[in-house]
ZATORTI-614897 format. One record per residue (C-alpha): x, y, z; residue in three letters; residue number from 1. Coordinates in Angstrom, 2 decimals, always signed. Example, Ala and Ser with C-alpha at 12.3 -4.5 7.8 and 13.67 -1.06 7.14 Angstrom:
// ZATORTI-614897
@X:+12.30; Y:-4.50; Z:+7.80; guti:ALA; fido:1
@X:+13.67; Y:-1.06; Z:+7.14; guti:SER; fido:2
// end
This chain:
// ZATORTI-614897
@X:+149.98; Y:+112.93; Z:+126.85; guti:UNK; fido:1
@X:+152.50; Y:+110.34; Z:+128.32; guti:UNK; fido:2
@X:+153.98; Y:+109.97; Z:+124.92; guti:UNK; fido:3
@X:+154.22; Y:+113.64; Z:+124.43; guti:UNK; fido:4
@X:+156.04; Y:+113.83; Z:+127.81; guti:UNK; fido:5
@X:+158.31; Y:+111.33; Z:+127.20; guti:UNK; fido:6
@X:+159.49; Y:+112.20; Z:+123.57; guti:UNK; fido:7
@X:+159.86; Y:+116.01; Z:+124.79; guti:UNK; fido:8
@X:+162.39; Y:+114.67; Z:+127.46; guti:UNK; fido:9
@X:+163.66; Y:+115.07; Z:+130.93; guti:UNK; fido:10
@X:+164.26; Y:+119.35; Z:+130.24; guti:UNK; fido:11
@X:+160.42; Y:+120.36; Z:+129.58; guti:UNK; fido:12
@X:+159.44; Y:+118.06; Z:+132.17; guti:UNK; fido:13
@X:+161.24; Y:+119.59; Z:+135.03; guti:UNK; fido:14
@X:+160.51; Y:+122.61; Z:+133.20; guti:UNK; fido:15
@X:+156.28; Y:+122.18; Z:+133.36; guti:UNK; fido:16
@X:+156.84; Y:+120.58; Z:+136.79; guti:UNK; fido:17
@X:+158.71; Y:+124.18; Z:+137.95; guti:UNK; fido:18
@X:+155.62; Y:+125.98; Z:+136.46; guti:UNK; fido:19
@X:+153.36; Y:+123.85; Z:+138.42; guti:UNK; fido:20
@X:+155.18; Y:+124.25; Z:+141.80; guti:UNK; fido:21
@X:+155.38; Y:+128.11; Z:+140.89; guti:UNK; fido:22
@X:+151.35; Y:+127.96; Z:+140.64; guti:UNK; fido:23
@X:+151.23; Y:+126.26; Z:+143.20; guti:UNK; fido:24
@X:+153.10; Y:+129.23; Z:+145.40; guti:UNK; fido:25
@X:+151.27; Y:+131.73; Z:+144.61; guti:UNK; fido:26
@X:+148.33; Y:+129.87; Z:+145.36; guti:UNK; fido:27
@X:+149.40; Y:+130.72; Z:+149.49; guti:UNK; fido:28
@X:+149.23; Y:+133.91; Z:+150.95; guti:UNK; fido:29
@X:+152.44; Y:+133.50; Z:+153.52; guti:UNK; fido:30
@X:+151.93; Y:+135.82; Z:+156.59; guti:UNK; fido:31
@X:+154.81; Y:+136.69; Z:+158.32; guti:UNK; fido:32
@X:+153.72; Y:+137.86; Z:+161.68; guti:UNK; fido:33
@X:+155.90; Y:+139.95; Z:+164.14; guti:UNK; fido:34
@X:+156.36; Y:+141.22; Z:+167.74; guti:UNK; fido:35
@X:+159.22; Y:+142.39; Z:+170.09; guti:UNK; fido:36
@X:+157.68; Y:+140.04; Z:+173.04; guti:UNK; fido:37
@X:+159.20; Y:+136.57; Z:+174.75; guti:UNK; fido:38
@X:+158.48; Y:+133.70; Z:+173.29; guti:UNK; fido:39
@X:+156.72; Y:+132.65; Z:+176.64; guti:UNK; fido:40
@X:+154.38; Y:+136.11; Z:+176.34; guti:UNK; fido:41
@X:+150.53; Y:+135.52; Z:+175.96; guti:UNK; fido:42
@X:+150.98; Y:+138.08; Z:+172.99; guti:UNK; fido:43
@X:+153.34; Y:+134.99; Z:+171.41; guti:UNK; fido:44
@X:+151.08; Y:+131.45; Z:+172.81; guti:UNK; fido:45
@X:+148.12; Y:+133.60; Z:+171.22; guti:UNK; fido:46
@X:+149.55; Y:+134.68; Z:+167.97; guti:UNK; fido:47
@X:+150.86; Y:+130.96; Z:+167.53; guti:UNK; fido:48
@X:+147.57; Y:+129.68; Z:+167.99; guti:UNK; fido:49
@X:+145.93; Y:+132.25; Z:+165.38; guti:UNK; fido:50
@X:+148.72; Y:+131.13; Z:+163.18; guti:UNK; fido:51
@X:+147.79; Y:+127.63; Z:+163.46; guti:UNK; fido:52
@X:+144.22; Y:+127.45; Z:+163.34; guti:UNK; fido:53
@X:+144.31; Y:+130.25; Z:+160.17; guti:UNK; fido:54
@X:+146.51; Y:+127.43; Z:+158.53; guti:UNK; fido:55
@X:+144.59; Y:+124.88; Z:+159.00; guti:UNK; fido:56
@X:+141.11; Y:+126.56; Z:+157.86; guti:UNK; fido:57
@X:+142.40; Y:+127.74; Z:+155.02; guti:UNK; fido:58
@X:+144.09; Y:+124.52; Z:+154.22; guti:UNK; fido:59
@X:+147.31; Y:+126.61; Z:+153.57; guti:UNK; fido:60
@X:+145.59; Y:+129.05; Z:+150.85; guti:UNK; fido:61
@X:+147.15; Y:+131.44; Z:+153.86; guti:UNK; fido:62
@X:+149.96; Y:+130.22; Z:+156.04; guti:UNK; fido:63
@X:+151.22; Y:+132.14; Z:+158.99; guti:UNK; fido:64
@X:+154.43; Y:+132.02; Z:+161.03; guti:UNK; fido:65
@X:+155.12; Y:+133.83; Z:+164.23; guti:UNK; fido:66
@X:+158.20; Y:+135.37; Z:+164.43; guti:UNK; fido:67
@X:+158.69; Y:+136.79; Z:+168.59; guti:UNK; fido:68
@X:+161.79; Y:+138.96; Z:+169.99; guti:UNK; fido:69
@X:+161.50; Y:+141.84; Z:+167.66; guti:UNK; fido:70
@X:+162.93; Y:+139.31; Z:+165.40; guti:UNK; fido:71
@X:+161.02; Y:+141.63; Z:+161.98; guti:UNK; fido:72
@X:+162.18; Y:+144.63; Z:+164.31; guti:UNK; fido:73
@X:+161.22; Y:+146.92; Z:+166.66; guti:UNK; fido:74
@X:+157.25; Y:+147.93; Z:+166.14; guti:UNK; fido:75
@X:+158.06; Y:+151.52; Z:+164.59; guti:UNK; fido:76
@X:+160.19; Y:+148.88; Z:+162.06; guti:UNK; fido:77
@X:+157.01; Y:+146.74; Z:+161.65; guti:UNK; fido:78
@X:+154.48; Y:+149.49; Z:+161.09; guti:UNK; fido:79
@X:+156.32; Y:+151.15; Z:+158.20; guti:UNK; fido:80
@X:+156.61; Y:+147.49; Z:+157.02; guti:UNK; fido:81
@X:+152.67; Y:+146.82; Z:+156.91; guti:UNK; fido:82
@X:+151.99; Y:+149.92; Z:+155.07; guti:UNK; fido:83
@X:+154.35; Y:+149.25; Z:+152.35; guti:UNK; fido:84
@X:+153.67; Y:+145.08; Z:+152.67; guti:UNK; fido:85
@X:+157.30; Y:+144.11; Z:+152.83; guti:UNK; fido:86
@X:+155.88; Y:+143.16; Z:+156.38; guti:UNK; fido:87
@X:+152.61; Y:+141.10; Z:+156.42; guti:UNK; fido:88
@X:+151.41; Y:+141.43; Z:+159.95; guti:UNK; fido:89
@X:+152.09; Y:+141.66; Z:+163.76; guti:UNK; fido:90
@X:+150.95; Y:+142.23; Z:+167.42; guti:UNK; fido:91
@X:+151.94; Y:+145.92; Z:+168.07; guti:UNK; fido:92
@X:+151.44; Y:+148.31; Z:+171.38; guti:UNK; fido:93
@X:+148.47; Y:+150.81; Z:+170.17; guti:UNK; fido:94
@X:+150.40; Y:+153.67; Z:+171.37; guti:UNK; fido:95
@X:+153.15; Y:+153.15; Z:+168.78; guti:UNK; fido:96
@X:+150.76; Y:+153.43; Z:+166.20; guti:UNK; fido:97
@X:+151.25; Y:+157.47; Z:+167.26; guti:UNK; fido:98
@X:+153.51; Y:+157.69; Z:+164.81; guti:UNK; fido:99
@X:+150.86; Y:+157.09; Z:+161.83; guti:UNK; fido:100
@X:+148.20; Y:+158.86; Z:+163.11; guti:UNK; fido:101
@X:+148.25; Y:+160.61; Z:+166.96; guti:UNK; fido:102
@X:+144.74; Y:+159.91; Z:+167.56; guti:UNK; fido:103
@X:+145.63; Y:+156.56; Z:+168.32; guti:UNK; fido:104
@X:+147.26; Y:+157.87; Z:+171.32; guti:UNK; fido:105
@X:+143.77; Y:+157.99; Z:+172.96; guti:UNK; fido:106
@X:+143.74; Y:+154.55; Z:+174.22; guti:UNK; fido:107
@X:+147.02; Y:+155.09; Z:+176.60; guti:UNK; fido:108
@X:+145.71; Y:+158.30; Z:+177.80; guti:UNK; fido:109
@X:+147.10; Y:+158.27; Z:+181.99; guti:UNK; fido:110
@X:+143.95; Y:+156.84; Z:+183.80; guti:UNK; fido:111
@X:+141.30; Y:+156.58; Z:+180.59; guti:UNK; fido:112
@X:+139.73; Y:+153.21; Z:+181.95; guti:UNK; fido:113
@X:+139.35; Y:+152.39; Z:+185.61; guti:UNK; fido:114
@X:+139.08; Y:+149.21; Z:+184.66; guti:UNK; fido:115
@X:+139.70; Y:+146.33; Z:+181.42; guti:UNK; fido:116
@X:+136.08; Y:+146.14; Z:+180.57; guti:UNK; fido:117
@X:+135.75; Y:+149.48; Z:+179.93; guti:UNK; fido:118
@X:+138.25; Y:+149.40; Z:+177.40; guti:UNK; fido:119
@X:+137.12; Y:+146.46; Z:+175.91; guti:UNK; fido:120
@X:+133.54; Y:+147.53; Z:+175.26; guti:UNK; fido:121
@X:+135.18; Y:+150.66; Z:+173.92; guti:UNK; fido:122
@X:+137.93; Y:+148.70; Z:+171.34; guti:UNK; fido:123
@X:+134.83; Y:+146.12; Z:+170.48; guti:UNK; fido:124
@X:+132.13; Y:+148.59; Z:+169.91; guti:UNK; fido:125
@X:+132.35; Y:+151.96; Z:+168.27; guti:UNK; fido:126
@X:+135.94; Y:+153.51; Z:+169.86; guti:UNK; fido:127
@X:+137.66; Y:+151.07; Z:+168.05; guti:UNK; fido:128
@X:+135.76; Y:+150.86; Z:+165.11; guti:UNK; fido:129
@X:+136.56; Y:+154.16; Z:+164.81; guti:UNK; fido:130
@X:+140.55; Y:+153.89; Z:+165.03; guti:UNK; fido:131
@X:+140.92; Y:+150.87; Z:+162.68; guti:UNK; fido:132
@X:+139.64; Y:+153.33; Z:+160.42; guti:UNK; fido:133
@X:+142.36; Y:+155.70; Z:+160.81; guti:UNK; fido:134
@X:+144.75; Y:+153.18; Z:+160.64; guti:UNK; fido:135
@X:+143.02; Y:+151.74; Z:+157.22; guti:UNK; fido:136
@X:+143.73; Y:+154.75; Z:+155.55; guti:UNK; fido:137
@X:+147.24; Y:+154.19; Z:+156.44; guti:UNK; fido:138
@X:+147.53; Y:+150.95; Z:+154.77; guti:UNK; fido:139
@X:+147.02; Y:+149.16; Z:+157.88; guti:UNK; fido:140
@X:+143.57; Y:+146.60; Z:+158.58; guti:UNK; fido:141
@X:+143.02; Y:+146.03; Z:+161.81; guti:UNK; fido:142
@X:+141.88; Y:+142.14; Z:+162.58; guti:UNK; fido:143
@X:+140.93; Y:+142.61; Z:+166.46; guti:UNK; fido:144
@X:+141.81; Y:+144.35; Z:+169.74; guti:UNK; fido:145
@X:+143.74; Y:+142.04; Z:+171.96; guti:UNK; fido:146
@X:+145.34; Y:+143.08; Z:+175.67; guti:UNK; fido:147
@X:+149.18; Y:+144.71; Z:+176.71; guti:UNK; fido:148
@X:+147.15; Y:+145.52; Z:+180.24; guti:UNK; fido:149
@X:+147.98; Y:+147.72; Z:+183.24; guti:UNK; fido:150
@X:+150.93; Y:+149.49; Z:+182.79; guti:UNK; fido:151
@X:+153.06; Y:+149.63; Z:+186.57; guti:UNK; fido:152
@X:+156.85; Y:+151.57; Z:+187.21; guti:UNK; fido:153
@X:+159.47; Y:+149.51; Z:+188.59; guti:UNK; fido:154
@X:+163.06; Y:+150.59; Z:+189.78; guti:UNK; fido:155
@X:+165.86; Y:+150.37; Z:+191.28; guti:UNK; fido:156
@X:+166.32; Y:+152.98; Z:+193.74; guti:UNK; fido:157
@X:+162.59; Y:+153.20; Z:+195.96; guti:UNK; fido:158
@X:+159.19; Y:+152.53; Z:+196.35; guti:UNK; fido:159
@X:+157.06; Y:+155.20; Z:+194.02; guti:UNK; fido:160
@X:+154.25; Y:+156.27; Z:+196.04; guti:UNK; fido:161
@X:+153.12; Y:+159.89; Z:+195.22; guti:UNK; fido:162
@X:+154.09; Y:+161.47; Z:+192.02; guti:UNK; fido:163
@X:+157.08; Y:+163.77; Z:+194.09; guti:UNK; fido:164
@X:+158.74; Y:+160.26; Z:+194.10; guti:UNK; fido:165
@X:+159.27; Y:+160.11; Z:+190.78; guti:UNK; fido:166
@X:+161.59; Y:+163.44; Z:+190.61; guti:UNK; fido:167
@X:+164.93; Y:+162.77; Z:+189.08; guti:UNK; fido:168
@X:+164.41; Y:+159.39; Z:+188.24; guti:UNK; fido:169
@X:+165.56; Y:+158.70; Z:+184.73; guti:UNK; fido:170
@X:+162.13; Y:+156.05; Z:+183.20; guti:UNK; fido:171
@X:+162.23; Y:+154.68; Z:+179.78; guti:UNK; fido:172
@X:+159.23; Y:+155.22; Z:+178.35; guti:UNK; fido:173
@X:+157.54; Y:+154.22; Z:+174.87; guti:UNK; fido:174
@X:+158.15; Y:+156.45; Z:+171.92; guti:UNK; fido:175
@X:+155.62; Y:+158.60; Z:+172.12; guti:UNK; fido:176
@X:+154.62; Y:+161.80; Z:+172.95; guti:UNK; fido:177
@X:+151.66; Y:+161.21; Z:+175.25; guti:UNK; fido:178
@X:+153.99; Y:+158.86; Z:+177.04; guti:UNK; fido:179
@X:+156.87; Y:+161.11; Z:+177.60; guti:UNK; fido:180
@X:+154.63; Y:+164.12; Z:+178.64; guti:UNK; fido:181
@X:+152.82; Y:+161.92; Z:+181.32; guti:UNK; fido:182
@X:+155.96; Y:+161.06; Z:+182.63; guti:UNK; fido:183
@X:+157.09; Y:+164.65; Z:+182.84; guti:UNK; fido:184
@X:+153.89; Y:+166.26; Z:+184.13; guti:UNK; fido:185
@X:+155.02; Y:+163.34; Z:+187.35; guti:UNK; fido:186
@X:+158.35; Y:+164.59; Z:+187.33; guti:UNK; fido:187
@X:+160.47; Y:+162.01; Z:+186.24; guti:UNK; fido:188
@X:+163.16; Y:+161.85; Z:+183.56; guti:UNK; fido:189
@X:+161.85; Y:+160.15; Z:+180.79; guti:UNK; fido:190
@X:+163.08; Y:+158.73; Z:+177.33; guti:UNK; fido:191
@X:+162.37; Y:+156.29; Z:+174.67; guti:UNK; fido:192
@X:+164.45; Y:+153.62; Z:+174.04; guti:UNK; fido:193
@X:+163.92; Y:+150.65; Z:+171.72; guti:UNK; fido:194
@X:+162.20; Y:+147.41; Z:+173.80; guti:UNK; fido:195
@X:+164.76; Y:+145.12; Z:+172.89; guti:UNK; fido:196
@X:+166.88; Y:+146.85; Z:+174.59; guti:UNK; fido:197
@X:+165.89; Y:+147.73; Z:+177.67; guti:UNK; fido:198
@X:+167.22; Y:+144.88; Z:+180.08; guti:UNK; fido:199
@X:+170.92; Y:+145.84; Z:+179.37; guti:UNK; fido:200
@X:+170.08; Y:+149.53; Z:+179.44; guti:UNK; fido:201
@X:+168.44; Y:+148.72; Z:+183.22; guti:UNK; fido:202
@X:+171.33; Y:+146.24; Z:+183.96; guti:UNK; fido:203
@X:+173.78; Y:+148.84; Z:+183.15; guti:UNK; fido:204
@X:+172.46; Y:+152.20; Z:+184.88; guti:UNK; fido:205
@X:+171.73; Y:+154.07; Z:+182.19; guti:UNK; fido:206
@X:+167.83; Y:+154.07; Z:+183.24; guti:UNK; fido:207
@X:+166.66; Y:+153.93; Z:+186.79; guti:UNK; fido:208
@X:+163.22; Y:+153.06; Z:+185.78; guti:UNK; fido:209
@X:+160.73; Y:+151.35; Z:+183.65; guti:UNK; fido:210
@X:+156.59; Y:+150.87; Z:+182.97; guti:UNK; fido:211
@X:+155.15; Y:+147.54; Z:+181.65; guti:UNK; fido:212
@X:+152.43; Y:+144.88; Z:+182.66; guti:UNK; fido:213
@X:+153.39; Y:+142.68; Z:+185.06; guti:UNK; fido:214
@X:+153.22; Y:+140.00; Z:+182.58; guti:UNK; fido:215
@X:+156.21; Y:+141.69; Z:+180.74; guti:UNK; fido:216
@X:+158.59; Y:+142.24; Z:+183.28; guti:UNK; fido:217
@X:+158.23; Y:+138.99; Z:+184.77; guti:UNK; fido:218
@X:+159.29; Y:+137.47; Z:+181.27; guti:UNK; fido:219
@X:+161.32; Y:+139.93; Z:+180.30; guti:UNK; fido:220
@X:+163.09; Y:+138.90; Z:+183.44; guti:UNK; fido:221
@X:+163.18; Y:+142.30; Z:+184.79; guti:UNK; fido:222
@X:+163.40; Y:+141.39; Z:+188.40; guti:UNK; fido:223
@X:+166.95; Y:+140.49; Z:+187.78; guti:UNK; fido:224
@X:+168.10; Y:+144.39; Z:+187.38; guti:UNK; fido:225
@X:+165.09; Y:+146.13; Z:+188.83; guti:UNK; fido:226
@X:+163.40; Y:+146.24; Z:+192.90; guti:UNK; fido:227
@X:+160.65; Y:+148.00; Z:+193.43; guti:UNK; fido:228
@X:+157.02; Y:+147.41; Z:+191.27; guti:UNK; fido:229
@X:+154.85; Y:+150.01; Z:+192.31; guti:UNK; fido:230
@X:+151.22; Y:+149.45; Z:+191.07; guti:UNK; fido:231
@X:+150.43; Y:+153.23; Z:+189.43; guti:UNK; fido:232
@X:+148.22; Y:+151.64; Z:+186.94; guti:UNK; fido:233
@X:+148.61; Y:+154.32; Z:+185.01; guti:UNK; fido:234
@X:+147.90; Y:+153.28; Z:+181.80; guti:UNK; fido:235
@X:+145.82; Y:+150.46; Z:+180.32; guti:UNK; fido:236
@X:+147.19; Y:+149.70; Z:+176.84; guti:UNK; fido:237
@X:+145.56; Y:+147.28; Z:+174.06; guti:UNK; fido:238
@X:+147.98; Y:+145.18; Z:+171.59; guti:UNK; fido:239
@X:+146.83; Y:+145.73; Z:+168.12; guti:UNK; fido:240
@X:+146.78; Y:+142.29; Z:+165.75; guti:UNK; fido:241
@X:+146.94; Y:+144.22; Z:+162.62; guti:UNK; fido:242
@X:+148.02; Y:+142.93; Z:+159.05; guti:UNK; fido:243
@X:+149.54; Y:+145.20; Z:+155.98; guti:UNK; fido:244
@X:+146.33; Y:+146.06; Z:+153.94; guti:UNK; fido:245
@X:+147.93; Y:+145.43; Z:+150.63; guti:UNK; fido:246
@X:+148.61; Y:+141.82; Z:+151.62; guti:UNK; fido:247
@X:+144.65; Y:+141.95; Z:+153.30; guti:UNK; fido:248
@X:+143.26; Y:+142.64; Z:+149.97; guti:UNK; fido:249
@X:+145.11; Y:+139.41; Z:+148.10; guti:UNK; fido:250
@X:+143.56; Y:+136.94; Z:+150.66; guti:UNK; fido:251
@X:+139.99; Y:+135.79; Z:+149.32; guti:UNK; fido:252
@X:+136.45; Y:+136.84; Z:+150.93; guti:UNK; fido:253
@X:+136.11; Y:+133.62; Z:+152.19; guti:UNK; fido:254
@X:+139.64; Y:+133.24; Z:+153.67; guti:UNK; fido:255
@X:+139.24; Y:+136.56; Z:+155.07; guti:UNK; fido:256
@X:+136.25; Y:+135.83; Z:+157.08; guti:UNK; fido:257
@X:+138.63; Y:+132.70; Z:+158.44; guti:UNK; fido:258
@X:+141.37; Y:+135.09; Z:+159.20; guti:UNK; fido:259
@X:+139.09; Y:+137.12; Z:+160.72; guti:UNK; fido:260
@X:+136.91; Y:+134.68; Z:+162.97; guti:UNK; fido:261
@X:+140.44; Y:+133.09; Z:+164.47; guti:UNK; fido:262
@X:+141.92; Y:+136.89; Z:+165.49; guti:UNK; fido:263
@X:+139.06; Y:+137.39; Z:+168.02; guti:UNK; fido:264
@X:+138.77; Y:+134.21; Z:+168.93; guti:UNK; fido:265
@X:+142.27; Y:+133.97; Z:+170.09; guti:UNK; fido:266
@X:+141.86; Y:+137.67; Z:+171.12; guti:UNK; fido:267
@X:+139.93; Y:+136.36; Z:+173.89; guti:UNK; fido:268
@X:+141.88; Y:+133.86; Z:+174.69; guti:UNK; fido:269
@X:+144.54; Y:+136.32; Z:+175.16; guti:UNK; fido:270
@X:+143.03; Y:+138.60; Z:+177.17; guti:UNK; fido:271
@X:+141.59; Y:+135.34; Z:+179.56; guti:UNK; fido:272
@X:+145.38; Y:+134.88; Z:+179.64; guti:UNK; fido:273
@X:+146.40; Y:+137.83; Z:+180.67; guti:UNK; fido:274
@X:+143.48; Y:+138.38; Z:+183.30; guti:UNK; fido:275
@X:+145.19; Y:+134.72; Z:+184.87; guti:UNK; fido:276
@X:+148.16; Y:+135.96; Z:+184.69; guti:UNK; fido:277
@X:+147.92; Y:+139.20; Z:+186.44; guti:UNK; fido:278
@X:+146.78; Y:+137.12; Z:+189.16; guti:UNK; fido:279
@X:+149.76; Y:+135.32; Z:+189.45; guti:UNK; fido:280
@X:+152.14; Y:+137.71; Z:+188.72; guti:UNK; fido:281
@X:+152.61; Y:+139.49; Z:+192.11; guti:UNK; fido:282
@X:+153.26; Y:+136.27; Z:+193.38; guti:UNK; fido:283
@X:+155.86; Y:+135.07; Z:+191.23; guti:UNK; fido:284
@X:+157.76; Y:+138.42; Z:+191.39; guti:UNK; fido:285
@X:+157.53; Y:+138.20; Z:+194.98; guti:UNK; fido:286
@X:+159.65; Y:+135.08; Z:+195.13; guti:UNK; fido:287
@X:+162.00; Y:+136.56; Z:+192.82; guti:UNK; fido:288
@X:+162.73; Y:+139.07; Z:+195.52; guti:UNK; fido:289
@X:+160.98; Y:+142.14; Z:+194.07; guti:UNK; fido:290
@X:+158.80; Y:+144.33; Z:+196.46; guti:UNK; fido:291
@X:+155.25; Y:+145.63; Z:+195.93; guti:UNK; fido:292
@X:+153.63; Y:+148.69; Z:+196.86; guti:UNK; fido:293
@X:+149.93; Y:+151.06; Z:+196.22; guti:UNK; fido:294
@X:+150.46; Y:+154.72; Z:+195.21; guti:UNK; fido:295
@X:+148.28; Y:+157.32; Z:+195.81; guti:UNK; fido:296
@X:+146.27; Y:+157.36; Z:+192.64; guti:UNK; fido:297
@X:+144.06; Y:+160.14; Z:+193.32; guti:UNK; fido:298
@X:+147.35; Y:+162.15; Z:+193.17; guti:UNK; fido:299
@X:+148.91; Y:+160.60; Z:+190.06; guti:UNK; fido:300
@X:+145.67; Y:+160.85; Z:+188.39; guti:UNK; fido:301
@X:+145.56; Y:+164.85; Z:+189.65; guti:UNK; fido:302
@X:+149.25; Y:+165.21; Z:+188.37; guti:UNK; fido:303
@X:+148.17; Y:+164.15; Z:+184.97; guti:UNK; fido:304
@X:+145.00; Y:+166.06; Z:+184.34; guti:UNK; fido:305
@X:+147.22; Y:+168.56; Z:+182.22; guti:UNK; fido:306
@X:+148.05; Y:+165.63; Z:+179.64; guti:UNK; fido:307
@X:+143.92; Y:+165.34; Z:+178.87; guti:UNK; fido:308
@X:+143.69; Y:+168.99; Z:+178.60; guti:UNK; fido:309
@X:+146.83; Y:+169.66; Z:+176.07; guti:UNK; fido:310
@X:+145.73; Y:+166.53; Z:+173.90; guti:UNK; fido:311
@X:+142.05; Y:+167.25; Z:+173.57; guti:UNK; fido:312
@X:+142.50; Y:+168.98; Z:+170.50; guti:UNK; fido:313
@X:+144.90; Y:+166.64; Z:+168.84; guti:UNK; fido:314
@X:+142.05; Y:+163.85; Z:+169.24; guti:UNK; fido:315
@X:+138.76; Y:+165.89; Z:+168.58; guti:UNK; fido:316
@X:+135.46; Y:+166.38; Z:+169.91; guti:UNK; fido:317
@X:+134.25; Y:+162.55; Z:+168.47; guti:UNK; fido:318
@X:+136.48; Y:+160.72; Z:+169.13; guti:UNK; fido:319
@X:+137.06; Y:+162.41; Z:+173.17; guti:UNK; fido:320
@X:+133.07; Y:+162.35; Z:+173.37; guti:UNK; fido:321
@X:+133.15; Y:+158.36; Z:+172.17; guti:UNK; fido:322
@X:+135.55; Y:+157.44; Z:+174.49; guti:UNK; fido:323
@X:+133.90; Y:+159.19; Z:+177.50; guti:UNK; fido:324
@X:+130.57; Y:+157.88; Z:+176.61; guti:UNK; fido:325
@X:+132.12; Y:+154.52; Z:+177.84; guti:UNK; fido:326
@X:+134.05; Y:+155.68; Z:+180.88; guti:UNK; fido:327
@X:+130.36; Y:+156.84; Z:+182.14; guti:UNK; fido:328
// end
């Protein structure tokens, strides 16, 4: 064979060589995973982590890289991307997933979960079983339920503390339609607007208003054009680790059951980060000179009662009668 080699010359060699590095290439699955967070988001330390430990199990059969900031676009840009593959995976809000399939909506319902552990028995046991099959039959797999959290308004103008508070006040919202009617059954003025961005749309005036986690608008560095946090709690949303089902079905069974394993493990992980960080969130707002106050839920949650009623239908008699059976 060395003979052969060297009588056919330097050309075929580089030639077989290219064919070997080619095979070689195909041999890894690259994953290029997306989100519109900081890099110094638990949705990004987590997602590096996964990407990590999935590239090290696999021994690079399947090699992901994290790619924060919206940096593969906003998440409507990322979903059409994972149903057609041209984008592999990402960490998306579950309510943008509305515009694939509006049952999805039923995890940001206004005041569905009194508290995190209620949604996460739901997303673990049969509530989320059930939407990951929704979402596989739009050419997205689900890999596990991580956290976004308590959702909270923050402004410019005043503290929010009954829903009459809200009047006039122009909110951006998420882009969808559960979202925008809760806002208006409260009141406000609300409109969607792309996450990345909001800071120079608050800096500038052309919203009052905003609702996120606590962990987001501390690194978002919201407290530089925003005042007032007032704790409405009025949504609890999960972030979705989901990869583009065409690129799911080239990884092997046994690489999938790594992929797999290392999304809820670092799916806890995430959600023990943002249960720490809630903690210290207030805090560190604080000293960045933004003021806290409590609303009057049992009014908020009144005020929204119409949004449960006009969206029963769109989510069905299951899927409503699943998710009660763990609000019980």
């Amino acid at each position: 064979m060395t003979r052969l080699i060297r009588r056919l010359g330097g050309p075929v060699l580089a030639s077989a060589l290219a064919f070997g590095l080619a095979g070689a290439a195909q041999a890894e699955t690259l994953i290029r995973l997306g989100h519109v967070l900081s890099e110094g988001h638990s949705w990004n330390i987590a997602a590096r982590g996964f990407a990590e430990e999935v590239t090290q199990k696999t021994d690079g059969r399947v090699k992901v890289e994290v790619f924060s900031g919206g940096q593969l676009g906003s998440e409507k840009d990322m979903i059409e991307g994972m149903q057609f593959g041209s984008v592999q995976a990402g960490v998306v809000g579950s309510g943008s997933f509305q515009t694939v399939d509006q049952k999805l909506g039923i995890i940001e319902m206004p005041y569905a979960w009194q508290n995190r552990e209620q949604a996460f028995a739901a997303l673990d046991g049969d509530l989320g079983a059930k939407l990951a099959a929704l979402l596989d039959k739009q050419g997205i797999h689900v890999l596990a339920w991580w956290e976004n959290g308590f959702r909270h308004v923050t402004n410019s103008r005043k503290p929010i503390v009954e829903p009459a508070d809200l009047a006039g006040l122009k909110i951006r919202v998420t882009p969808d339609k559960v979202r925008l009617a809760t806002f208006e059954a409260l009141g406000a003025q609300p409109a969607p607007l792309a996450f990345g961005e909001l800071y120079s749309a608050l800096q500038q005036g052309v919203f009052d208003a905003e609702e996120n986690p606590l962990s987001i608008i501390y690194s978002s560095s919201f407290f530089e054009v925003q005042k007032y946090v007032s704790l409405t709690g009025h949504v609890w949303g999960a972030a979705t680790l989901a990869i583009s089902k065409p690129v799911w079905n080239k990884i092997s069974p046994e690489d999938q059951q790594i992929v797999a394993a290392a999304a809820l493990e670092w799916g806890q992980k995430q959600r023990d980060m943002v249960a720490q960080s809630d903690a210290e969130m207030i805090d560190k707002l604080k000293t960045e000179g933004m003021a806290f106050n409590e609303v009057d839920k049992p009014a908020f949650e009144a005020a929204v009662q119409p949004i449960w009623d006009a969206n029963a239908e769109v989510f069905g008699k299951d899927l409503m009668d699943t998710l009660q059976s763990y609000r019980n």
